[in-house]
C-alpha positions in Angstrom: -12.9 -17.3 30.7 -12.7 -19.3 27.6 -15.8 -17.0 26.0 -13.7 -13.6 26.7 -11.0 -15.1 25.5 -12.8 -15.7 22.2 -14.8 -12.6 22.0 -11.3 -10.8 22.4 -9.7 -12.6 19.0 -13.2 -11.3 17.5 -12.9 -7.9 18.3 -9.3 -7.7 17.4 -8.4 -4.7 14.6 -6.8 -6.8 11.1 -3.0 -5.2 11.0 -2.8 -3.3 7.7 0.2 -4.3 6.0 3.2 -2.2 5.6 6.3 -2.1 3.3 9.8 -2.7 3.5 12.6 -1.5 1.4 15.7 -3.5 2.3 19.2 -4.3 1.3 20.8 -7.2 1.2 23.1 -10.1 0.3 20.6 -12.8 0.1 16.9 -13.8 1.2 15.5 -16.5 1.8 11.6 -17.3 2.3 10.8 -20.1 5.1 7.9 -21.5 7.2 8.6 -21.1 11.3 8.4 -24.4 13.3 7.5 -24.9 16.6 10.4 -25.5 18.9 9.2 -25.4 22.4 7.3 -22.7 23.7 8.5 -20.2 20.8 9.4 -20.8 16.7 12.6 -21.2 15.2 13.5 -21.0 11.4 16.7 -22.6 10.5 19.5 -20.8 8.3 22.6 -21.7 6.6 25.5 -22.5 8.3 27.4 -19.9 6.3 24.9 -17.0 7.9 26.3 -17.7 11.1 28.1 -14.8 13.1 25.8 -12.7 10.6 23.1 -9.9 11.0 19.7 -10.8 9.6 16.7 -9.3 9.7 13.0 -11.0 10.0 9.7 -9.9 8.7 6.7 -11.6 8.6 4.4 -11.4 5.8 1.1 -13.3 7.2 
């Protein structure tokens, strides 16, 4: 199991990278931590009640 598992992540296509044009009020650039079983990126209190949007660039 563990071999097809790792034959799979070989075989796997690299996602070309595509681009955004967004507007905004602010950005910020951060690093997701582990929290549990998912990731979590913490924002400022002041964003709260606010629509964001999230991209990830690697």
């Amino acid at each position: 199991m563990k071999n097809e598992i790792k034959n799979y992540a070989r075989k796997e296509k690299k996602v070309k990278k595509v681009k955004f044009e967004i507007y905004g009020e602010e950005m910020l650039q951060k690093e997701v931590k582990l929290s549990g079983n998912s990731g979590r990126v913490y924002l400022p209190p002041d964003w709260v009640g606010k629509n964001v949007k999230i991209i990830r660039i690697d």
